[in-house]
C-alpha positions as a printed Julia matrix, in Angstrom:
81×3 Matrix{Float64}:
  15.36  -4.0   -15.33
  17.65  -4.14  -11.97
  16.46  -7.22  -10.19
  16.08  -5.07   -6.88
  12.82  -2.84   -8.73
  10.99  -6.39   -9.12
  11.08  -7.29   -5.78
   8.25  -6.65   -3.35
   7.63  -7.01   -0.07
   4.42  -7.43    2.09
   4.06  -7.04    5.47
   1.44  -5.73    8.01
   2.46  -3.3    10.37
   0.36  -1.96   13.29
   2.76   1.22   14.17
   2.16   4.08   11.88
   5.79   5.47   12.33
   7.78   2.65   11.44
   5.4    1.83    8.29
   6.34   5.56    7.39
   9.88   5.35    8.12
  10.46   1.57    5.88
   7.18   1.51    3.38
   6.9    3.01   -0.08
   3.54   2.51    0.26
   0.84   1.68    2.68
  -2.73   0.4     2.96
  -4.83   1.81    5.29
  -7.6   -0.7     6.59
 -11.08  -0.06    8.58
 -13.81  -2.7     9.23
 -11.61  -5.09    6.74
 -11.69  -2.57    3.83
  -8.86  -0.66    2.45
 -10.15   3.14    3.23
  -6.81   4.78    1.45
  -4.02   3.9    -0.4
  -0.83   5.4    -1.41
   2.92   6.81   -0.09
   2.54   7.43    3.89
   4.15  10.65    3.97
   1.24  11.64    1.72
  -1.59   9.22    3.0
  -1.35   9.82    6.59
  -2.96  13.22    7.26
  -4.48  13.9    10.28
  -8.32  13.42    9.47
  -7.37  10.11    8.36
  -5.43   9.19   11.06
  -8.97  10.32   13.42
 -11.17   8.59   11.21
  -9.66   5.26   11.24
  -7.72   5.08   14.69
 -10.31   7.54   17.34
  -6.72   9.31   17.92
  -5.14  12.83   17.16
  -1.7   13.38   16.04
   0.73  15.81   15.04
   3.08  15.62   11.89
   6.72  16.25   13.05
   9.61  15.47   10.99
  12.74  13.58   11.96
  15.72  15.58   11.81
  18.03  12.72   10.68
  16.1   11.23    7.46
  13.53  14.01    7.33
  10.97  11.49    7.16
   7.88  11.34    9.23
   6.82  11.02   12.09
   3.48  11.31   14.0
   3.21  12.22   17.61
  -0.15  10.84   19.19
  -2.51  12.32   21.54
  -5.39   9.75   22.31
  -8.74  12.24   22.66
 -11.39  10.49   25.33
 -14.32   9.92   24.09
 -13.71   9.28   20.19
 -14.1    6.02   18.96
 -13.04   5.27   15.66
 -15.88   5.9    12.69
């Protein structure tokens, strides 16, 4: 095996975007439990994203990498569930 596959890398990340521009895959905590798990690009749907933050977003995709990349629209009045 290439010695780059065995390495791994943990880190916690607070911005959405850059943990879907640099992660393979992500963790999503709420209330100390992991809710979801899996690649961001995949994980990160919009319900989620409501659920655990009390924010709405849009999917857009970067030209460049044609990654993601969410564009957020706090709602008043939603708290996160």
């Amino acid at each position: 095996m290439d010695a780059w596959l065995s390495d791994a890398v943990r880190c916690v990340l607070h911005d959405l975007n850059l943990a879907a521009a640099y992660c393979d895959r992500i963790y999503v905590l709420h209330r100390g439990r992991i809710v979801a798990d899996g690649p961001p690009a995949e994980l990160l749907d919009l319900e989620l994203v409501r659920t655990v933050f009390g924010v709405t977003c849009t999917h857009l995709t970067l030209p460049v990498t044609g990654g993601l990349l969410l564009a957020f629209s706090p709602r008043r009045g939603i708290t996160p569930g």
